[in-house]
Every structure is written in C-alpha cells, then in structure tokens.
C-alpha positions as CSV (number, residue, x, y, z in Angstrom):
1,X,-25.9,16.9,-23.6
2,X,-25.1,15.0,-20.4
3,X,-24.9,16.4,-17.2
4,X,-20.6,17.5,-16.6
5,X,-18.4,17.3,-13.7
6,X,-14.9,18.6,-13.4
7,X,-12.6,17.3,-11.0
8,X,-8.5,17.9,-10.6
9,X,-7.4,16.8,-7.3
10,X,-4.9,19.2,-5.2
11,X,-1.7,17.7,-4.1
12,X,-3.1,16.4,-0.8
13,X,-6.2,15.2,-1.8
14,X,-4.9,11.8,-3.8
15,X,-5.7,8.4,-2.2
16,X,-3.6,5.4,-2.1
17,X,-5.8,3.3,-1.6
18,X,-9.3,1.6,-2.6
19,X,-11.8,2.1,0.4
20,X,-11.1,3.9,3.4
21,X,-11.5,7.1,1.9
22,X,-14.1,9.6,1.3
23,X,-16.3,10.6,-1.5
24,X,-14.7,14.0,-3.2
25,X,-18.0,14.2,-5.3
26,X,-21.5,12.6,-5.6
27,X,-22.4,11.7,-9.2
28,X,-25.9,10.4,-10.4
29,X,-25.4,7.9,-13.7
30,X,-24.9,9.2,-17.1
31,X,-22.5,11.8,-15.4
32,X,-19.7,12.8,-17.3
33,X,-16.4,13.2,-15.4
34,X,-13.6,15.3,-16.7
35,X,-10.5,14.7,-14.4
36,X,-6.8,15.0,-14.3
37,X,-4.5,12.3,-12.8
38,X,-0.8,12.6,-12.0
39,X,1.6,9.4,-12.4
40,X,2.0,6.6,-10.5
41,X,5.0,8.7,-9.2
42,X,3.1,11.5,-7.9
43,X,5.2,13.5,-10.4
44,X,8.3,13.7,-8.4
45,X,10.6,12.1,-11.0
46,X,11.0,14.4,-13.9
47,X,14.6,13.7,-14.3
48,X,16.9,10.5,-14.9
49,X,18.6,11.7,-11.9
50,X,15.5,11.6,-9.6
51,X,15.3,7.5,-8.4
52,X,12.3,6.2,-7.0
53,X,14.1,5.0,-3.6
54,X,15.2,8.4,-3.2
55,X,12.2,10.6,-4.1
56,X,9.7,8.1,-3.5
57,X,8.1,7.1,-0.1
58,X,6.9,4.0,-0.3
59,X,3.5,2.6,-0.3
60,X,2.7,6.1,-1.3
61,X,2.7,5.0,-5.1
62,X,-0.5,5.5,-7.5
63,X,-1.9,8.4,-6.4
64,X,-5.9,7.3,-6.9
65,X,-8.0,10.7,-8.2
66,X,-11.6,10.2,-6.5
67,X,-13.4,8.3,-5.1
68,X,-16.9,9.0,-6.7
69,X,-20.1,8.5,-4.7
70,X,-21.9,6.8,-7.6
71,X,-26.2,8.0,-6.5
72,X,-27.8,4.7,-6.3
73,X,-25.2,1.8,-6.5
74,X,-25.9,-1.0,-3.9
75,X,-24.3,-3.9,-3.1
76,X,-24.6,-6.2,-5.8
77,X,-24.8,-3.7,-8.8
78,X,-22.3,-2.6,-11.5
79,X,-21.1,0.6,-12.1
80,X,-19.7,0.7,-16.1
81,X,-16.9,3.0,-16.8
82,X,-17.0,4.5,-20.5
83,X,-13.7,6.3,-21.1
84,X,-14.2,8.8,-24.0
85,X,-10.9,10.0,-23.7
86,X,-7.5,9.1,-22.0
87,X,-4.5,12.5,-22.9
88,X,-1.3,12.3,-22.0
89,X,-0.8,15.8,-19.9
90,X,2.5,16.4,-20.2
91,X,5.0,15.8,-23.4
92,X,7.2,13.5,-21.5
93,X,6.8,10.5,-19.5
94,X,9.0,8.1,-17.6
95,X,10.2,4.9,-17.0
96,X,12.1,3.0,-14.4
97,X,13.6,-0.1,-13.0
98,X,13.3,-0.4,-9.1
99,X,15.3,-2.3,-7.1
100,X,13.4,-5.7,-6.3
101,X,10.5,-5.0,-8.5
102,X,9.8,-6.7,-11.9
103,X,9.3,-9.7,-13.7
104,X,13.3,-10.3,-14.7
105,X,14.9,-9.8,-11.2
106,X,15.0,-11.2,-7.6
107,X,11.9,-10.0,-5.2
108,X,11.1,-9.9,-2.0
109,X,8.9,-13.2,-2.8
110,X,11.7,-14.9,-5.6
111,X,14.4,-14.4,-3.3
112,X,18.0,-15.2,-3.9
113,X,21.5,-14.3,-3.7
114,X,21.7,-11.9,-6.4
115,X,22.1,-8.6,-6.5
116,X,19.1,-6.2,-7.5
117,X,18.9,-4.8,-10.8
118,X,20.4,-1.6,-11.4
119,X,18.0,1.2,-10.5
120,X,17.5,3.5,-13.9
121,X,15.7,6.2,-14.8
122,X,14.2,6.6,-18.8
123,X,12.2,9.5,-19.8
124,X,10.1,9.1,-22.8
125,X,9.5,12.0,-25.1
126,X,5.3,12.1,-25.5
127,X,4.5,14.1,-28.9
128,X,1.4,14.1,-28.4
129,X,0.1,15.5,-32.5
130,X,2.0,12.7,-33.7
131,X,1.1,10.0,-30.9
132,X,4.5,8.7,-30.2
133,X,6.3,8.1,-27.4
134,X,10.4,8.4,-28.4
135,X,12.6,6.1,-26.5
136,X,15.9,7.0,-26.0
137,X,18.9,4.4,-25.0
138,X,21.3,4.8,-21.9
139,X,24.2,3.1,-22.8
140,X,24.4,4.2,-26.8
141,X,22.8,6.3,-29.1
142,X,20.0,4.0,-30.2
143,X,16.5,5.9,-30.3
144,X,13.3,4.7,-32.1
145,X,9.3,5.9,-31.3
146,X,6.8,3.5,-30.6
147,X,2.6,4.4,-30.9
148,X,1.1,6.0,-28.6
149,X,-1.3,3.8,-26.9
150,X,-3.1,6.3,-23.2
151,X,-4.3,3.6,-20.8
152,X,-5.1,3.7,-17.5
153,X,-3.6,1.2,-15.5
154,X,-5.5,1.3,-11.8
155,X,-9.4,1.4,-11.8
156,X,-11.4,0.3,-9.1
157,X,-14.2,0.2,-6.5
158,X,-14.4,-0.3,-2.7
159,X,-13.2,-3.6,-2.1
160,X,-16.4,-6.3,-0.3
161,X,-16.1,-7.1,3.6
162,X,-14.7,-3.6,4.6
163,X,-10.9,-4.2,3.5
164,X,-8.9,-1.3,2.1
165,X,-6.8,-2.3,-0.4
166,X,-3.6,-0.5,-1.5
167,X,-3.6,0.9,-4.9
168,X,-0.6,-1.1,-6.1
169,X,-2.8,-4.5,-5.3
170,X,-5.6,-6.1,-8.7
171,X,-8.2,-8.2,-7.5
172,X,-11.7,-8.4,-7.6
173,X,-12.8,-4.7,-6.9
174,X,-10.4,-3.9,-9.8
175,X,-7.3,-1.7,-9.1
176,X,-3.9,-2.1,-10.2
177,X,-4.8,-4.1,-13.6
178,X,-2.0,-2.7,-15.6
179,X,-4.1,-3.9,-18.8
180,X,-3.4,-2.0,-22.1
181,X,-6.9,-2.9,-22.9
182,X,-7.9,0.1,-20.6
183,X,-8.2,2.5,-23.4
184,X,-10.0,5.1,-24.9
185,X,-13.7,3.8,-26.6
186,X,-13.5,1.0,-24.1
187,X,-16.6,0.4,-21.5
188,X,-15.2,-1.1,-17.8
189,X,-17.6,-3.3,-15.5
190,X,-17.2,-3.2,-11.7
191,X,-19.3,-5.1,-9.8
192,X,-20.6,-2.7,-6.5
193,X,-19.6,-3.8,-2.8
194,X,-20.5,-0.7,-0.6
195,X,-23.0,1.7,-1.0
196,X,-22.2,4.3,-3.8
197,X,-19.3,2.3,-5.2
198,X,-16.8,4.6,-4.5
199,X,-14.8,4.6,-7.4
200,X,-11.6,5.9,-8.0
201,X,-8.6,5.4,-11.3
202,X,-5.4,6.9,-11.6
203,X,-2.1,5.3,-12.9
204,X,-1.9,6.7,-16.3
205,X,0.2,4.7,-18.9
206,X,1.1,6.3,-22.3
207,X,1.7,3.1,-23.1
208,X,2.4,-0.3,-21.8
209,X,3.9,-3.5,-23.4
210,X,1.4,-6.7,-22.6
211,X,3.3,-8.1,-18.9
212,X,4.4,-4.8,-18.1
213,X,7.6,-6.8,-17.9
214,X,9.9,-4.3,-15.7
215,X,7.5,-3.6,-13.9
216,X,7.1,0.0,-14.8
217,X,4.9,1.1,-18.2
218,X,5.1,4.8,-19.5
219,X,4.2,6.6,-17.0
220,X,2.8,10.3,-17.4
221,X,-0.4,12.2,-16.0
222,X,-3.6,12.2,-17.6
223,X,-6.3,14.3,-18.6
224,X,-9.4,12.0,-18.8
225,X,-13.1,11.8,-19.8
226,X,-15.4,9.1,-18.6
227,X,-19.1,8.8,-18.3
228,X,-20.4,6.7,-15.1
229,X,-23.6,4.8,-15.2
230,X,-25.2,2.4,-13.0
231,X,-26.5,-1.2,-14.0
232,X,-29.1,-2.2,-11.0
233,X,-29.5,-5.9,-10.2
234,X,-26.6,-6.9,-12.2
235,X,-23.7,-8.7,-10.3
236,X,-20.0,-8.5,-12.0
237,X,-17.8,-10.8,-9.9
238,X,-14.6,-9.7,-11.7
239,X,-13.7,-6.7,-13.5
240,X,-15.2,-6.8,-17.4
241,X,-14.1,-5.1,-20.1
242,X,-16.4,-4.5,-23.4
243,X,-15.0,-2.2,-26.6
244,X,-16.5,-2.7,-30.1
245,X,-15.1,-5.3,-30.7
246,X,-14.0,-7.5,-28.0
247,X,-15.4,-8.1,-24.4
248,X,-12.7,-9.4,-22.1
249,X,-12.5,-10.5,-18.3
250,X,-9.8,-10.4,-16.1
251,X,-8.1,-12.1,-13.2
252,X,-5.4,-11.6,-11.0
253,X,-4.1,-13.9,-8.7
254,X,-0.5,-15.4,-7.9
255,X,0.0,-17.9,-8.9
256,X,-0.3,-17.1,-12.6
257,X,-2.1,-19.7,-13.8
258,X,-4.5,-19.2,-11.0
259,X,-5.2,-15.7,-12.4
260,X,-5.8,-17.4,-16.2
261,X,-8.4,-19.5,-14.6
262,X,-10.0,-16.8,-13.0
263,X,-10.2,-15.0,-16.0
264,X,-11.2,-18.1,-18.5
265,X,-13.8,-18.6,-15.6
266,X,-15.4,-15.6,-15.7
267,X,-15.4,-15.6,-19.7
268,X,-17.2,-18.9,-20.0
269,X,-19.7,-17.8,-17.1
270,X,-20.4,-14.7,-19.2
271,X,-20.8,-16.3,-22.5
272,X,-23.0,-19.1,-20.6
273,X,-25.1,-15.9,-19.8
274,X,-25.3,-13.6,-22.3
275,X,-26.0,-16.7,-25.0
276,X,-28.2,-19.2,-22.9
277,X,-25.8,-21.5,-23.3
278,X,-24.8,-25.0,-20.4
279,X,-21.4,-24.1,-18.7
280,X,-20.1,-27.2,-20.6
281,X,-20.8,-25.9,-24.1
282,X,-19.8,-22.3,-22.9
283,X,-16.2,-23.9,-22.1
284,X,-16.1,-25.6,-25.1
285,X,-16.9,-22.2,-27.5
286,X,-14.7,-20.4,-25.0
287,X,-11.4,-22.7,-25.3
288,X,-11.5,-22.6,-28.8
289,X,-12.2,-18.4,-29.4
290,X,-10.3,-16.9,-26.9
291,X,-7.0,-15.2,-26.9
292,X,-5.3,-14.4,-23.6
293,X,-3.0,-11.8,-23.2
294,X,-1.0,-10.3,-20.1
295,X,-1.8,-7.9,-18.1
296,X,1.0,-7.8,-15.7
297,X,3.2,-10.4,-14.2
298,X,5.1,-7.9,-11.6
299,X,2.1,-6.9,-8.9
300,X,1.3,-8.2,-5.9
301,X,-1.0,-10.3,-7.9
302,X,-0.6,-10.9,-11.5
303,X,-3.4,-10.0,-14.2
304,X,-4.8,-12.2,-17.4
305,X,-7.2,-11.1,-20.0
306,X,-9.7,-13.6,-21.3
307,X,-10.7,-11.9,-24.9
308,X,-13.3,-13.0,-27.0
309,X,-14.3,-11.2,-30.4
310,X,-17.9,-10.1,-31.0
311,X,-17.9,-11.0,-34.4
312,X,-18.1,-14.8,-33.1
313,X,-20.5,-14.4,-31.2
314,X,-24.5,-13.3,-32.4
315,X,-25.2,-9.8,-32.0
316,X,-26.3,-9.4,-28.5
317,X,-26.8,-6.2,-26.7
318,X,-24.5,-7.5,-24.0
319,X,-24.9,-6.2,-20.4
320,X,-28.0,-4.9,-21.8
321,X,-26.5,-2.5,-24.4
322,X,-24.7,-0.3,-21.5
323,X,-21.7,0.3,-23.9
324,X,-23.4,1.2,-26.8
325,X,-25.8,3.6,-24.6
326,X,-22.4,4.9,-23.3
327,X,-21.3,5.4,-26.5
328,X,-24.2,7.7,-27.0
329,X,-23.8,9.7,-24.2
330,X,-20.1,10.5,-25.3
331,X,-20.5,11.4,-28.9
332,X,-23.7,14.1,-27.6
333,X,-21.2,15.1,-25.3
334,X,-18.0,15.5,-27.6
335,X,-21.1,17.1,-29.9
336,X,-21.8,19.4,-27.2
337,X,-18.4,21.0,-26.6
C-alpha cells in the first residue's frame, strides 16, 4: 500500500496561478494524493441566473488546488501524474458563454464591429451511477444526455526562468490544456523547471467536446486520486501524455498551426527516442500514424494533441515503464481501501 495524502483546500487557499506560490504539502514519489478541486468558477455560479461578469472577478478563474513540493525533482527531471480517479463532486455542473470568449465570436484579439455573444448560463444534470451528464435546451424543450467523460482540464508545474503564469494560460509547464485526454487511467509527463516542481491541477471538466468550442466545457468540482512519482535525468520539453493505449504530446501556441507543430515535433522527437530511430524516419512513421485532435482553440494559446497508438509501435516500456509502475501503485492502492 502506498504511502496516502489527503488534501481539500479552504476557500482561500486556491492559487491562480502556476509559480509564485507556495508548497501546501511536501510529497516524496510514489505518493498518493487524494484531493478535492472546485470549478473553474470557484463555485459561485450554481444558478442560470448567476453570470460570470457579474459573480466572477476576473483573472480570478481556475482555482489551482496545490502546489506540491515533489522531494527530489530538479531542474531537468519529470514528474509523472497517474490519475486513478477523476469524480464529479456534485450532481450538476455548468456551462456558459462569456461575453468575448470563445471560438465562434469576436475577442479581444479577433476584434470587430459585432456585438458579443449573448452571455448564458446552462447547468448540466451529473448523474453520476449512470455517468451522464443531461443537457437541457434554453429556448425549447429539447433535452438529451451525453457520457460522462471526468477530465481535468489545468495541470501543471512551475513555469522555467522564474515567470508566473496565470492558470487560464497552456504552454510548456502544462496548465490550461483543456485536453479530454486528461482522464482517469491516463499517466501525464511534466518536465521539472524549479526545485520540487511545484505542481498544481484544478479545472475539472465532466466532460469536454474536442476544441472546447465555446470556450467553456462542463464544468463541476472534483474529487481526485493521483499518484506522483519522479523520473531523474529525464527531460520532457512539453507536456506528455501516456494511457494503455496511446501516448500523445501536446502543444499550444497561437497561431494554431504553430501549436500542431509543436506537438507533431515533440511526437517525432519522442518516437526518434524511444525506438532508436533518425529524426527523418521518425517523421516519416509519425506523419503516417498519427491522429491529431483539439484540445482547445479558445485560450490564450491554443492546444493540439499528437496521438500515436501503441499497438504500432513495438512493445517498449516507454519512459522506462513509469506508467505501468503507476499502474501498480494504484491497483495496491484501490486493493488497499
């Protein structure tokens, strides 16, 4: 049974950002973290009358639970994030459109003449035996469920070269992916850029279309399991995702296409790695298996996924078998309960 730490932030103790803050709790690898995380709304909108410009202060959005003092990680190690479970805490969730926000209306950046999007307020019905979320229509009386799908869509690290970046912002150090690949089973590489790490997550998603194309997924507070452990020596330039399955990279940039070639990039440097192979057949391999779905297209950077199957690929125990040692740790841990 691994060692077990609990953790539910109070209502002043969330961060907003990665770096800049300081550890709530020192954990050596092969920890087990139970946490709790509240919305990306701090929980303030529980009603379709409650709208985000009103209730909502901005840049406080995404309350971060942590960071984590991770006991021996060094600049230029990876910390890998197993998450053994991700539970919607609540049996509702919302959505929103926000007034300048999204990937179908005028911004700040794509200005024009237009007038904003109406600003609306959804709440999903979670029921969480049947894992569904119920939608329900505005304007009629149309209602369907779709699967639930518990992701979380901000995990991080410390940024490199001291910055502190807000917890709406993905980029290198990881953040605000909004990736519906962040699931349950699912092992996240982050590479290290301060002593201990510092990691934080938060931004629970019941779940989240591929784009998050309003800008706003299904948003609800989680209760969530993860096991921490440390990779030395091992560099991870951008954030990496491995499941049984799949492994995946991401990138997020603007513009768009520069955030596919980060993530194609980091793929084809990966495979080079893992198999031994030259860059040039890497890319070649690479162009031909991948898939490459959206993340977001809404943040202050956008987010692609670079997804290969393992099945194509020989049976390596990539990033020296981390996930399936993960893996491990969680069933003796589920075992243990």
């Amino acid at each position: 049974m691994p060692n077990v730490v609990a953790y539910t932030p109070t209502p002043d103790s969330y961060v907003w950002t990665f770096g800049g803050a300081a550890p709530v709790a020192t954990i050596a690898p092969g920890t087990v973290v139970e946490l709790f995380t509240e919305d990306c709304f701090a929980g303030k909108i529980q009603s379709e009358d409650d709208l985000v410009s009103v209730v909502c202060e901005f840049p406080f959005l995404n309350p971060q639970t942590g960071p984590f003092y991770v006991e021996g990680a060094e600049v230029g190690d990876t910390i890998a994030v197993h998450f053994i479970s991700i539970e919607p805490a609540r049996d509702w969730a919302v959505s929103t459109t926000v007034p300048l926000f999204g990937a179908l209306t005028s911004t700040h950046l794509t200005a024009s003449l237009h007038d904003p999007l109406p600003e609306l307020v959804w709440i999903w019905e979670l029921d969480r035996q049947a894992r569904t979320c119920r939608f329900s229509a505005k304007h009629s009386d149309f209602t369907t469920t779709l699967p639930m799908d518990p992701m979380h869509g901000t995990v991080g690290v410390a940024p490199a070269n001291l910055e502190v970046r807000s917890a709406l912002v993905p980029d290198a150090h990881g953040g605000n992916l909004d990736t519906p690949e962040m699931r349950e089973g699912v092992t996240c590489y982050l590479g290290v850029n301060v002593e201990g790490a510092l990691f934080s997550l938060g931004d629970g998603h019941a779940r989240q279309g591929e784009g998050e194309t309003c800008g706003v997924a299904v948003e609800c507070a989680m209760n969530t399991v993860v096991v921490i452990d440390l990779i030395k020596g091992v560099t991870t330039p951008w954030p990496r995702l491995e499941s049984d399955t799949h492994i995946l990279s991401t990138g997020s940039a603007r513009p768009l296409e520069d955030a596919f070639r980060i993530a194609q990039l980091d793929m084809v440097n990966w495979v080079a790695e893992e198999l031994g192979l030259s860059h040039m057949d890497a890319y070649q391999f690479v162009s031909q298996a991948v898939q490459s779905p959206l993340a977001n297209v809404c943040d202050t950077n956008y987010t692609s996924i670079a997804k290969i199957e393992k099945r194509h690929l020989p049976q390596l125990p990539f990033r020296n078998g981390t996930h399936d040692k993960l893996k491990a740790l969680a069933a003796s841990y589920r075992n243990g309960r």
